[in-house]
Backbone as CSV, one residue per row, in Angstrom:
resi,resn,N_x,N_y,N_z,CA_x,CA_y,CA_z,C_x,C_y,C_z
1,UNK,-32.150,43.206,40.842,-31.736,44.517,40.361,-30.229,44.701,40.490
2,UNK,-29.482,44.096,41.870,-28.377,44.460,41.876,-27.516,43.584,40.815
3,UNK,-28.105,42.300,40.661,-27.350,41.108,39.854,-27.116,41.969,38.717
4,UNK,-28.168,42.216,37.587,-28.505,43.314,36.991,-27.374,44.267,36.858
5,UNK,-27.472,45.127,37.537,-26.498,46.254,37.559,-24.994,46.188,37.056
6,UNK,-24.618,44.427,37.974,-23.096,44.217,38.188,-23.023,43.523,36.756
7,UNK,-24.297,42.912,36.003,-23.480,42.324,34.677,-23.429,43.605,33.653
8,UNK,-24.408,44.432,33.716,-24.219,45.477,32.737,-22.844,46.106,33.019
9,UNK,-22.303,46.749,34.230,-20.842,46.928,34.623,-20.261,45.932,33.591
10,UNK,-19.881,44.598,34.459,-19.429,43.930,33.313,-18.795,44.129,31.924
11,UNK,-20.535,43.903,31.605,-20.159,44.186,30.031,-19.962,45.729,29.799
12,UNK,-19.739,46.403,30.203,-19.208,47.658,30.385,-18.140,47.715,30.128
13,UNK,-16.885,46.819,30.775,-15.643,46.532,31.239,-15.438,46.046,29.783
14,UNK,-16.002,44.911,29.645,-15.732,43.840,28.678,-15.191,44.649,27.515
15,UNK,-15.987,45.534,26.974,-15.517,46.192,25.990,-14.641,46.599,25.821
16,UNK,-14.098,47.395,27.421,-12.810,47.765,27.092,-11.858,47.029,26.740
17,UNK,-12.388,46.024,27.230,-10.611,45.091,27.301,-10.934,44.258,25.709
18,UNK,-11.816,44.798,25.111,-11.530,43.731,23.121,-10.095,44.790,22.863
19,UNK,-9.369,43.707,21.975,-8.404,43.790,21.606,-8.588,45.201,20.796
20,UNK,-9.575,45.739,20.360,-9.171,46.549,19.879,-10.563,47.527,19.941
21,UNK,-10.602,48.555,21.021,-11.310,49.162,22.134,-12.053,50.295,21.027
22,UNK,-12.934,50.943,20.376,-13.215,52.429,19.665,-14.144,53.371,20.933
23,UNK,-13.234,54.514,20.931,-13.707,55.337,21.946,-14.799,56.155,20.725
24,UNK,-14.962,57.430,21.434,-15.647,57.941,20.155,-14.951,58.803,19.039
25,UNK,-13.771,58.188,19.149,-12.949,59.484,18.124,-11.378,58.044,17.167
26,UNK,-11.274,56.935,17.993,-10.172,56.043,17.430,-9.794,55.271,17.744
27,UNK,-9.543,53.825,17.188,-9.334,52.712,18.126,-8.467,52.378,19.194
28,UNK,-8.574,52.162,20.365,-7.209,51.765,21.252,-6.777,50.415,20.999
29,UNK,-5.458,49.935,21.367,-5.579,48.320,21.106,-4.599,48.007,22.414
30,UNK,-5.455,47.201,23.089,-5.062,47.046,24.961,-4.959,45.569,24.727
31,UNK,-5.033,45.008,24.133,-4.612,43.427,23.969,-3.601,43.346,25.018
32,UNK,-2.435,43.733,25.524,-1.811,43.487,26.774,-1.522,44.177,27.792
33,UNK,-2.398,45.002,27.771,-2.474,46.289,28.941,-2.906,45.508,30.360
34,UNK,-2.842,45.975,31.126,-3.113,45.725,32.647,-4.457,46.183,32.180
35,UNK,-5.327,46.165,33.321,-6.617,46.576,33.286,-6.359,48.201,33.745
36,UNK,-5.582,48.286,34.683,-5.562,50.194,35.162,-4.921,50.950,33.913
37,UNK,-3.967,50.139,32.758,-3.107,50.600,32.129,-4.436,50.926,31.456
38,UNK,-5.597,50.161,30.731,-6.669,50.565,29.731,-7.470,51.466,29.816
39,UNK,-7.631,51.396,31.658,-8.697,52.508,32.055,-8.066,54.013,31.653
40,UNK,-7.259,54.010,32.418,-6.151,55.349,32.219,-6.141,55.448,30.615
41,UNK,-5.603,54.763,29.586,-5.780,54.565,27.793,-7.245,55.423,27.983
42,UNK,-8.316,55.124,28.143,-9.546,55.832,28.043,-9.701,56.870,28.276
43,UNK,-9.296,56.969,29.881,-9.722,58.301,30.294,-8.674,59.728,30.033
44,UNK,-7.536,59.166,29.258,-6.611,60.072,28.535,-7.190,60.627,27.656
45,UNK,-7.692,59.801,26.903,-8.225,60.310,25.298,-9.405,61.339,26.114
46,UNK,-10.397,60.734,26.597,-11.534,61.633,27.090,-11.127,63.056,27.482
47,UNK,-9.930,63.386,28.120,-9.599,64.889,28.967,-9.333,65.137,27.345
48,UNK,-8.192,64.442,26.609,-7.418,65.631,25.910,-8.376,65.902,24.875
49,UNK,-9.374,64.950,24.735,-10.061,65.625,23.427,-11.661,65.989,24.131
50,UNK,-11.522,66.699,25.687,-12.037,67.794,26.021,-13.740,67.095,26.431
51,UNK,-14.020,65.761,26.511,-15.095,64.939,26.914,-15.486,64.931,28.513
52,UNK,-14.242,65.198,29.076,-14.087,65.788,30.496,-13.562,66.893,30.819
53,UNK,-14.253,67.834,31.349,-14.113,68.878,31.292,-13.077,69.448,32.324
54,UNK,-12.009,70.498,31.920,-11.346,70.978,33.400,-11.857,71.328,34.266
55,UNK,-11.657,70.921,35.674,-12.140,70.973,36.837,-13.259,69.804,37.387
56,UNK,-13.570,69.229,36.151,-14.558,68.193,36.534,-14.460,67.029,37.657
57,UNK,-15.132,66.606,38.215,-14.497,65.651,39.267,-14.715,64.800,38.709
58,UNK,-13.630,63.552,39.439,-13.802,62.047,38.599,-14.098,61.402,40.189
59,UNK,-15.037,60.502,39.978,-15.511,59.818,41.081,-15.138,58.686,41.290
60,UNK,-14.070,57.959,42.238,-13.620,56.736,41.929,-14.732,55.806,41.958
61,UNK,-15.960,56.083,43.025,-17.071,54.896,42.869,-17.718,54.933,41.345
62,UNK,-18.214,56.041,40.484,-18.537,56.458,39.320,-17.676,55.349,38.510
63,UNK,-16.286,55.679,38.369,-15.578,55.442,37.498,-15.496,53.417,37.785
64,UNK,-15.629,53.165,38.992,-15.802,51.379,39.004,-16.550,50.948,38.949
65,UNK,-17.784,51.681,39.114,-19.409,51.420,38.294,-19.468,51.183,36.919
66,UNK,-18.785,52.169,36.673,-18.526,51.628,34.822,-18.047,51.291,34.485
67,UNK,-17.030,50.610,35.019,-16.027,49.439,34.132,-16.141,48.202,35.072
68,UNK,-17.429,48.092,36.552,-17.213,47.211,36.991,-15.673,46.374,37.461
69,UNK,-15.120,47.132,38.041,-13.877,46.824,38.758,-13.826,47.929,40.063
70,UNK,-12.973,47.016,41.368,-12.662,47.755,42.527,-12.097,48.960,41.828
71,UNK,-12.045,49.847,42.956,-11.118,51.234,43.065,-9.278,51.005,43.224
72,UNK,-9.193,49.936,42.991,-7.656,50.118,42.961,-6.964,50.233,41.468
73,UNK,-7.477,49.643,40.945,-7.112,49.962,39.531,-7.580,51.429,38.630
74,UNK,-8.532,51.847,39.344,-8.995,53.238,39.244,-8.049,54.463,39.510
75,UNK,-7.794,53.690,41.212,-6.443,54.687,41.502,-5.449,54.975,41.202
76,UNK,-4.776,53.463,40.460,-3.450,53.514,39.895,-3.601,54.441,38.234
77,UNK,-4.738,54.326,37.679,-4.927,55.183,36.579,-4.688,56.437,37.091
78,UNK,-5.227,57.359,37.975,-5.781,57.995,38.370,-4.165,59.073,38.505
79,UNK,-3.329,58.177,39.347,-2.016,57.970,40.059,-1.258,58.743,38.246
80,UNK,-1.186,57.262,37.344,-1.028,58.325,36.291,-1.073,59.326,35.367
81,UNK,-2.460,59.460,35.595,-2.980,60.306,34.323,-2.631,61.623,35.754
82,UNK,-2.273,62.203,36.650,-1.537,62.792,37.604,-0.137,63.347,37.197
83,UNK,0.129,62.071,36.851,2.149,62.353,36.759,1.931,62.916,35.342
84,UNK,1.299,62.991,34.375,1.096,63.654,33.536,0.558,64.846,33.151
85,UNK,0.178,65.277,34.583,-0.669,66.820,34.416,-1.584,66.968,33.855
86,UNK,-2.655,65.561,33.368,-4.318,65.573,33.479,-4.715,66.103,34.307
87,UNK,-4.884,65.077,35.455,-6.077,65.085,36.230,-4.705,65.719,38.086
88,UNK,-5.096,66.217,38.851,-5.253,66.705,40.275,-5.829,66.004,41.627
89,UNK,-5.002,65.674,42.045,-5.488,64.839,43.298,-5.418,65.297,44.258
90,UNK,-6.125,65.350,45.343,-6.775,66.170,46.726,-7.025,65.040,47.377
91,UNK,-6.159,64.565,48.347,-6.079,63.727,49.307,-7.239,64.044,50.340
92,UNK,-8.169,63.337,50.572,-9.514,63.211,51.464,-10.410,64.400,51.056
93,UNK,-10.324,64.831,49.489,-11.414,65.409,48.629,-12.044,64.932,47.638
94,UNK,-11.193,64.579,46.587,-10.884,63.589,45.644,-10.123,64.032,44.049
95,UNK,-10.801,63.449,43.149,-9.534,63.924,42.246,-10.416,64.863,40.944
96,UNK,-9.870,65.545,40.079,-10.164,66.644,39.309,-9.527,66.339,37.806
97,UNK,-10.180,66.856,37.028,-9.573,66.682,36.067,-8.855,67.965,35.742
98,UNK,-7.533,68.410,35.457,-6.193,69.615,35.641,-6.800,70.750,34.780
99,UNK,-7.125,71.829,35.080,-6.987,72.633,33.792,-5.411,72.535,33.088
100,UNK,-6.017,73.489,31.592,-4.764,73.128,31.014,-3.898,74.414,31.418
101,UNK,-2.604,73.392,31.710,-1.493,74.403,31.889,-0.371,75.243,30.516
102,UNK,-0.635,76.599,30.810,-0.146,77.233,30.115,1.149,77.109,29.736
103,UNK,2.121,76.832,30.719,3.637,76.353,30.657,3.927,75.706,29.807
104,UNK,2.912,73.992,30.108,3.253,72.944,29.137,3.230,73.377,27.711
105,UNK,2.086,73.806,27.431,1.599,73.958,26.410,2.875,74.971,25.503
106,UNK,3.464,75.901,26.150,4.439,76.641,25.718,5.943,75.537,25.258
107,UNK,6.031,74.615,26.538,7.409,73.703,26.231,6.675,72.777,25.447
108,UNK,5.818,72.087,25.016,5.166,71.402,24.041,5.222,71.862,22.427
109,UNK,5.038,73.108,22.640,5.645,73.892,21.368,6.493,74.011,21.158
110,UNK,7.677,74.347,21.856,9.170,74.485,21.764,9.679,73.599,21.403
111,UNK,9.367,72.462,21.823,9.736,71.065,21.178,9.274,70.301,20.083
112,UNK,7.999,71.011,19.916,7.637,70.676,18.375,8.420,71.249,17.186
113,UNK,8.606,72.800,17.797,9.034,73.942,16.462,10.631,73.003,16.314
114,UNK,11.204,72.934,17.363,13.151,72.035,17.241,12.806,71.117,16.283
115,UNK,12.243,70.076,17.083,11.600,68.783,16.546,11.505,68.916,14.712
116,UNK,10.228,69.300,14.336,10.257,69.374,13.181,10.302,70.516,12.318
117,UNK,10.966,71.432,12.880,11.323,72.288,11.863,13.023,72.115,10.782
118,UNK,13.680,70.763,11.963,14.881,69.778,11.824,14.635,69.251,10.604
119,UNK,13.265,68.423,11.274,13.265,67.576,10.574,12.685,67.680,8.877
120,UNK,11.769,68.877,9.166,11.312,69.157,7.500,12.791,69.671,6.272
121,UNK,13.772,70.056,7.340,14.546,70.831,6.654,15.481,69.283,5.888
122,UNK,15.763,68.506,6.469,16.080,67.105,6.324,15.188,66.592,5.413
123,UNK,13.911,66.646,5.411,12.590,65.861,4.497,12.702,66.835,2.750
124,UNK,13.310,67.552,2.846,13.317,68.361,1.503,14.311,67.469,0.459
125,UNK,15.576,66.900,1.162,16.933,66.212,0.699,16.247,64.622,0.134
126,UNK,14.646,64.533,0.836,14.953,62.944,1.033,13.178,62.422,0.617
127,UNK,12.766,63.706,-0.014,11.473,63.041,-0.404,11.254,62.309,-1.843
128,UNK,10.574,61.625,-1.802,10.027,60.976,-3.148,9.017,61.313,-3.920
129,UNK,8.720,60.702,-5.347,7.510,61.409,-5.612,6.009,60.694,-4.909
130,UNK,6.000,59.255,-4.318,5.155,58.387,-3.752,4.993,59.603,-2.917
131,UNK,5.838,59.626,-1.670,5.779,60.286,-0.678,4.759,61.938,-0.815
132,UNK,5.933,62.678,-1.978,4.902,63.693,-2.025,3.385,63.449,-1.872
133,UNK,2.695,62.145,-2.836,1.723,62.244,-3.466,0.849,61.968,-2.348
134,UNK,1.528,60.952,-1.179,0.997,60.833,-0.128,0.669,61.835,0.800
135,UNK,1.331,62.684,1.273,1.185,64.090,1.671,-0.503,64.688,1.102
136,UNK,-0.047,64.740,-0.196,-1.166,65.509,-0.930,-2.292,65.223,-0.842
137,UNK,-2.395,63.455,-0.563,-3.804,63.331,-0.667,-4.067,63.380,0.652
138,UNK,-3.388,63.235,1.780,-3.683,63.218,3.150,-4.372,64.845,3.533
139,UNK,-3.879,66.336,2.734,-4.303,67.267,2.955,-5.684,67.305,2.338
140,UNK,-5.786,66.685,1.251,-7.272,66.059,0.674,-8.568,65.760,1.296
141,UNK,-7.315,64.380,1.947,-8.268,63.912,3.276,-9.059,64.669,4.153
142,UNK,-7.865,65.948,4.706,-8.682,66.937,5.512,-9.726,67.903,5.252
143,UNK,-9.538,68.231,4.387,-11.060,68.724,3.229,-11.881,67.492,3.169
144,UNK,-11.931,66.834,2.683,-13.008,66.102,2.804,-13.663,66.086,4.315
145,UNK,-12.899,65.801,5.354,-13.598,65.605,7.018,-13.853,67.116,7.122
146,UNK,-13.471,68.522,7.040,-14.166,69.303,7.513,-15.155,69.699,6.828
147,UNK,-15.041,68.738,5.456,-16.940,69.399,4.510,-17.632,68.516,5.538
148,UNK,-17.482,67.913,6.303,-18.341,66.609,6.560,-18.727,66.784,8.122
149,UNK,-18.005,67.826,8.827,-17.732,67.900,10.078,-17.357,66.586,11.216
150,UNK,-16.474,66.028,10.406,-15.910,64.923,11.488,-14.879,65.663,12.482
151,UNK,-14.335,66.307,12.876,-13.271,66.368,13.886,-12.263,65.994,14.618
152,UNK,-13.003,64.508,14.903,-12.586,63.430,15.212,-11.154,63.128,14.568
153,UNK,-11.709,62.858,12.774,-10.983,62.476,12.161,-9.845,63.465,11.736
154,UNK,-10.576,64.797,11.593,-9.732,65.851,10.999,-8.316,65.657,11.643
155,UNK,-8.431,65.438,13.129,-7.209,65.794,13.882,-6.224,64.451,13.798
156,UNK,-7.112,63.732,13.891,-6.107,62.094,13.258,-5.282,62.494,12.225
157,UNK,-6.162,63.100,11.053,-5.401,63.459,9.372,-4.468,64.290,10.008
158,UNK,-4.010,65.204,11.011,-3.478,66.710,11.292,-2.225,65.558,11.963
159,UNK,-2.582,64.657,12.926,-1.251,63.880,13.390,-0.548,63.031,12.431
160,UNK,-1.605,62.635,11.316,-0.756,61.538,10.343,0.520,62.211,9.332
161,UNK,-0.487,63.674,9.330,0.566,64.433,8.137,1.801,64.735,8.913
162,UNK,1.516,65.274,10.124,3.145,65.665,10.796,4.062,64.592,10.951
163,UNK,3.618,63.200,11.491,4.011,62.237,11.719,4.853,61.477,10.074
164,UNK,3.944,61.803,9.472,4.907,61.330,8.166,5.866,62.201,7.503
165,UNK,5.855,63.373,7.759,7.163,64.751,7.488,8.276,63.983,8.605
166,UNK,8.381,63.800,9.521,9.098,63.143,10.507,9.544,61.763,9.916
167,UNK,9.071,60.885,9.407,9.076,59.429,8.742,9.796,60.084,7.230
168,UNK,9.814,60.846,6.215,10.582,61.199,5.480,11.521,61.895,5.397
169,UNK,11.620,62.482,6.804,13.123,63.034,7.104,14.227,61.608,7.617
170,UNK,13.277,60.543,7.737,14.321,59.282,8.094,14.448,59.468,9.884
171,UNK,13.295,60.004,10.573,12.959,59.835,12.316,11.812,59.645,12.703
172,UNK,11.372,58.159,12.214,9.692,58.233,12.358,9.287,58.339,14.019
173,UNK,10.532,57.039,14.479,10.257,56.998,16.134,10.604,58.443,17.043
174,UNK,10.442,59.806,16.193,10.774,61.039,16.537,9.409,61.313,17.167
175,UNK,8.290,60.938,16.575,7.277,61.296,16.570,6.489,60.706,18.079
176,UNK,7.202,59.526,18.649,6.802,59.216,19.465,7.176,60.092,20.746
177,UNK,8.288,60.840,20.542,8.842,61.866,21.540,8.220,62.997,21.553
178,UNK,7.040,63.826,20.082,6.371,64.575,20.166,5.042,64.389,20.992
179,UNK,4.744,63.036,20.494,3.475,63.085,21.741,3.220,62.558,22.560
180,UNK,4.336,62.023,23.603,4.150,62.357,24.658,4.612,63.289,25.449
181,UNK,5.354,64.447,24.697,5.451,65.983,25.603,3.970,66.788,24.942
182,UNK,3.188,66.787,24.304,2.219,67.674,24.218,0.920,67.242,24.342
183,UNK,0.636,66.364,25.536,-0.876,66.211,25.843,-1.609,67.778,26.303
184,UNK,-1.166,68.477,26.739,-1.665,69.796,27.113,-1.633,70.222,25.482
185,UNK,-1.058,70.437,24.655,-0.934,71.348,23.305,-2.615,70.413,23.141
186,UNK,-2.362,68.672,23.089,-3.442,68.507,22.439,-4.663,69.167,22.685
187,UNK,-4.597,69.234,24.047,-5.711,69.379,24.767,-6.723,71.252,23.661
188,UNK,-5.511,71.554,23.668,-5.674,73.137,23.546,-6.312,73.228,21.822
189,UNK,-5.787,71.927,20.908,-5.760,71.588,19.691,-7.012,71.424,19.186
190,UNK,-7.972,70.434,20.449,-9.246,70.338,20.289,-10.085,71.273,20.839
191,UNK,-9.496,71.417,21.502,-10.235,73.224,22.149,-10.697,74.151,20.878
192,UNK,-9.326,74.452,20.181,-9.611,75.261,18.847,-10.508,75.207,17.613
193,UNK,-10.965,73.510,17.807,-12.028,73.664,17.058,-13.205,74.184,16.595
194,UNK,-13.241,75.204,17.883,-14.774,75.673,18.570,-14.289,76.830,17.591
195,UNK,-13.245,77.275,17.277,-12.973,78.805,16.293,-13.112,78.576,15.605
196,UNK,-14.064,79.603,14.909,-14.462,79.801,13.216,-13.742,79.444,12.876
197,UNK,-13.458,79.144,11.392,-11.933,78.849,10.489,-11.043,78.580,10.653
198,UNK,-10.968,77.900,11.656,-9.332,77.644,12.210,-9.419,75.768,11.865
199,UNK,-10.046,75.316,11.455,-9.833,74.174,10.847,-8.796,74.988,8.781
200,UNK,-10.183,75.011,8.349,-9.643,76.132,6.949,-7.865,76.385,7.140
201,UNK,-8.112,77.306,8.364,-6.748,77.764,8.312,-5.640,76.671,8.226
202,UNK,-5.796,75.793,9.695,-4.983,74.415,9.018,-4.340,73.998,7.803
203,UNK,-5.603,73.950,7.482,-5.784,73.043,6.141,-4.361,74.230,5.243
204,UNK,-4.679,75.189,5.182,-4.058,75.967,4.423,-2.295,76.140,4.785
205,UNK,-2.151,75.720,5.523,-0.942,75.938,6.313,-0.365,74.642,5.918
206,UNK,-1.002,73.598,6.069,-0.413,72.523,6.092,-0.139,72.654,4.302
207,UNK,-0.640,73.110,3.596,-0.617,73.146,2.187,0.744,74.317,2.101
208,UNK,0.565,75.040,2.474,2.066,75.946,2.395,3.275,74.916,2.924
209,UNK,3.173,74.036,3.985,4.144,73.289,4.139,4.690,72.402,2.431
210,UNK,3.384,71.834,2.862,4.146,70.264,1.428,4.344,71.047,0.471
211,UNK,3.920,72.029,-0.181,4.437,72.842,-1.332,5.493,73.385,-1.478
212,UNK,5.987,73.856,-0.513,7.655,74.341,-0.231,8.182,73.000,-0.149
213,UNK,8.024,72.177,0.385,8.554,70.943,1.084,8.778,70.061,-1.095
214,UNK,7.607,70.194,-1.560,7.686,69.648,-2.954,8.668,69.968,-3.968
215,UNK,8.337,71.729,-3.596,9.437,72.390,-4.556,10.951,72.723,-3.667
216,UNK,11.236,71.482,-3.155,12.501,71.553,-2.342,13.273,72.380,-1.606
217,UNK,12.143,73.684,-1.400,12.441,75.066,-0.646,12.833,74.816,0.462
218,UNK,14.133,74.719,0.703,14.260,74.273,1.994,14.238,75.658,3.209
219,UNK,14.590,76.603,2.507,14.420,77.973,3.331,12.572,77.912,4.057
220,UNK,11.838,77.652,2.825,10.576,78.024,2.369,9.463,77.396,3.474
221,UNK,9.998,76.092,3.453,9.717,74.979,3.998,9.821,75.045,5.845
222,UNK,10.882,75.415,6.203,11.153,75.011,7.760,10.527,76.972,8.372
223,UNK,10.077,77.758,7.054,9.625,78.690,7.545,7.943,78.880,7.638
224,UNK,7.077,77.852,6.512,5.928,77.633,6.678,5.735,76.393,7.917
225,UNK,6.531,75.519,7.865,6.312,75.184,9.286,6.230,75.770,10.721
226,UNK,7.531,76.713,10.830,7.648,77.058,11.984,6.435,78.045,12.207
227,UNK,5.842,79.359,10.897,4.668,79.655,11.085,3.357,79.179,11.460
228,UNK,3.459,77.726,10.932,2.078,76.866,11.551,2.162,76.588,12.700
229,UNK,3.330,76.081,13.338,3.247,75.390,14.497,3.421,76.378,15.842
230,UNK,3.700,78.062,15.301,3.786,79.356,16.153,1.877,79.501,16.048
231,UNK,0.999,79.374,15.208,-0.322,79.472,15.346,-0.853,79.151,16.467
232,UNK,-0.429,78.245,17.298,-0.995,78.257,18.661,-0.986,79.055,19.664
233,UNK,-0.254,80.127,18.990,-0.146,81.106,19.845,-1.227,81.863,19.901
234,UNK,-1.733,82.599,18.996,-2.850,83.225,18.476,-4.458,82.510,18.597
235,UNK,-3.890,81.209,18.820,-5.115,80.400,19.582,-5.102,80.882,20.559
236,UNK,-4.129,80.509,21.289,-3.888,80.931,22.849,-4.565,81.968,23.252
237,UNK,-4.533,83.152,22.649,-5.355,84.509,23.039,-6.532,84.410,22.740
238,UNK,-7.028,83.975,21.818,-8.515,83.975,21.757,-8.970,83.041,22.444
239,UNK,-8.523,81.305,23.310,-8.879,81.017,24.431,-9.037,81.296,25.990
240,UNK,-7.968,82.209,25.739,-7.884,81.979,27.359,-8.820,83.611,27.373
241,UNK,-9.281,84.374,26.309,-9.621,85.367,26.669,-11.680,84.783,26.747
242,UNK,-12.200,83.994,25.800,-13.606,83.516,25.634,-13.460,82.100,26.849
243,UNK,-12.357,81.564,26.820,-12.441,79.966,27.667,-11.785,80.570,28.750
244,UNK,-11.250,80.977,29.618,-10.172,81.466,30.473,-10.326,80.413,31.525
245,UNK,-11.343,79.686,32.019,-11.714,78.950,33.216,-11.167,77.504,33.069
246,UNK,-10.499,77.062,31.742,-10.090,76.184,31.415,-8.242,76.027,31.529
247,UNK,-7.981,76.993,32.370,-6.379,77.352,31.710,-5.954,77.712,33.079
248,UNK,-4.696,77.622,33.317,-4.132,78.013,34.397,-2.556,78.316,33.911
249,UNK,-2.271,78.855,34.468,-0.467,79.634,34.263,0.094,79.657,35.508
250,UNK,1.437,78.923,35.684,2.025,78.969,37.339,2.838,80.417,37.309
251,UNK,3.092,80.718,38.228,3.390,81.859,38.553,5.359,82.120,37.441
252,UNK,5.656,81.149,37.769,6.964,81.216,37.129,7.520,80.607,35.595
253,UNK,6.205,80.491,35.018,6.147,80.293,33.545,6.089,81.156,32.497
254,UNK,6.895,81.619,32.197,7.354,82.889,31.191,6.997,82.470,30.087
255,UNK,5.806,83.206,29.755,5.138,83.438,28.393,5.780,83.077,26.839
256,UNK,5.948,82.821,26.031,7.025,82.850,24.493,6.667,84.350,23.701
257,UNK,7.751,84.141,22.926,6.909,85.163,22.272,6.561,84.543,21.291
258,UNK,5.532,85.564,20.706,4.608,84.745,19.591,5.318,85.002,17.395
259,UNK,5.408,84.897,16.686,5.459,84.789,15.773,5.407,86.572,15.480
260,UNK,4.590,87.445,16.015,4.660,88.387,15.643,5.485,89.680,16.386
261,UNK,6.599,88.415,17.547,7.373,89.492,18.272,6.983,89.842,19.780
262,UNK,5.395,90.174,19.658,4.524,90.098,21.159,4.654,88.959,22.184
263,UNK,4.312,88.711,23.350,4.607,88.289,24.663,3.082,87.244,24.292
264,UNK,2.894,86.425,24.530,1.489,85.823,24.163,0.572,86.374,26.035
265,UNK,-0.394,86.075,26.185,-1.281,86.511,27.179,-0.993,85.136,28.184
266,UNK,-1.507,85.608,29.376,-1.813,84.505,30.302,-2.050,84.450,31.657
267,UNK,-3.343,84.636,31.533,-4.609,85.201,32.539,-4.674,84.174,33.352
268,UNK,-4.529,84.545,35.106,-4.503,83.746,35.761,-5.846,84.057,36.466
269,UNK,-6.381,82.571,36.793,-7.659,82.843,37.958,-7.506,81.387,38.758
270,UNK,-8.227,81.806,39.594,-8.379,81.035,41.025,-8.984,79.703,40.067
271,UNK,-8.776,78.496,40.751,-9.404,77.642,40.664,-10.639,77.229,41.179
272,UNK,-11.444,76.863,40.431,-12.529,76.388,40.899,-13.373,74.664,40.594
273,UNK,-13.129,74.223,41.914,-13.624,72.920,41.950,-15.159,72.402,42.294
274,UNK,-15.668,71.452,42.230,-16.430,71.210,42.926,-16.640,70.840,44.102
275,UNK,-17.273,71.173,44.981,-17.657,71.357,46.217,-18.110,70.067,46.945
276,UNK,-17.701,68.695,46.643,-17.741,67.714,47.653,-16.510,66.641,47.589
277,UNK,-17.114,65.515,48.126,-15.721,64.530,48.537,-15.989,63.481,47.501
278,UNK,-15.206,62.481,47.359,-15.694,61.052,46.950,-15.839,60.025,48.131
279,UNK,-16.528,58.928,47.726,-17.342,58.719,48.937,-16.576,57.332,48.800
């Protein structure tokens, strides 16, 4: 039984480490990752697209059961997905996965709206008609995944389109600086799915972008952006007011204001963990 156990682990592991890993939402490709570097690759995707829940505990014996490896490579994941404001560590409790912090999520935006509201204004001077057409069908794309209810994919299509407004302003490697300051935005991104129409709405927003962006509006353009990418604000209130247990705000994180002038909300409550150790 135990032989048993340790090859299914194993092949547990094994998977992770194929060159080119599919979680349930997109491929990873760990071809030269350390083994803690892949685990951590996994268990990133899992928090931000909300598979682990805030506050959840992560069990280091759990977590080397299933990939069949000691706890040290567990820890060193563990160690990072930490320095990133995932997951919470409690020295002789164990570790948590972070609610999302309200702060980030605010400087995650701030740096998106700089970021590409720059850069669309730049992408108006320098688009093509390929390019347009590419745009167009990518918003296509996203209609098609929400008749279909993929999600998964929708939000892939939602990173490819921003990511290529950035690539036709002539700063593709810009994009690599957007995400890694907004793992919390993501977090909040897939959260929103759970709202009625707020895929729709997307969709529609992103269509006010490339259309200004087509008809070379450059006013038009860096102002339907900056309106889309202020929409998280208005998420924001309708989460933290139905989800609130998922969210935390530090005491010295000053709210933005939102698109319509108002202070956005940000309801603080006690944390709540679970009630044992790891063993």
């Amino acid at each position: 039984m135990a032989r048993r156990a340790a090859r299914s682990n194993q092949a547990a592991f094994a998977a992770v480490r194929t060159d080119a890993v599919r979680s349930d939402d997109a491929p990873i490709s760990l071809r030269r990752n350390t083994i803690a570097a892949q685990i951590h690759a996994l268990l990133r995707r899992e928090i931000i697209a909300g598979r682990r829940l805030p506050r959840a505990m992560l069990s280091e014996q759990e977590l080397a059961g299933r990939f069949g490896v000691s706890r040290t490579p567990i820890r060193e994941a563990m160690i990072k997905l930490s320095e990133e404001g995932l997951v919470e560590i409690f020295p002789q409790y164990g570790s948590f996965v972070a609610p999302i912090k309200l702060s980030e999520v605010f400087d995650s935006q701030f740096a998106r709206e700089s970021l590409e509201c720059a850069a669309i204004e730049k992408a108006v001077t320098r688009i093509d008609d390929a390019q347009g057409r590419e745009l167009k069908a990518m918003i296509n794309r996203q209609r098609a995944l929400l008749r279909v209810g993929d999600q998964d994919g929708f939000f892939r299509a939602d990173e490819n389109l921003h990511a290529l407004i950035l690539r036709i302003a002539g700063h593709a490697s810009a994009w690599h600086i957007v995400e890694n300051a907004k793992a919390q935005m993501d977090r909040v991104r897939y959260l929103a799915m759970t709202i009625p129409r707020k895929q729709s709405l997307v969709i529609a927003e992103h269509a006010a972008v490339v259309d200004s962006l087509l008809a070379r509006d450059r006013k038009g353009a860096v102002e339907a952006m900056r309106v889309h990418l202020r929409g998280i604000f208005r998420t924001l209130e309708i989460l933290t007011s139905d989800k609130n247990e998922y969210f935390t705000q530090e005491e010295d994180a000053a709210a933005p204001m939102a698109a319509n002038g108002s202070q956005t909300p940000g309801k603080r409550r006690p944390r709540q963990y679970a009630q044992s150790r790891t063993k």
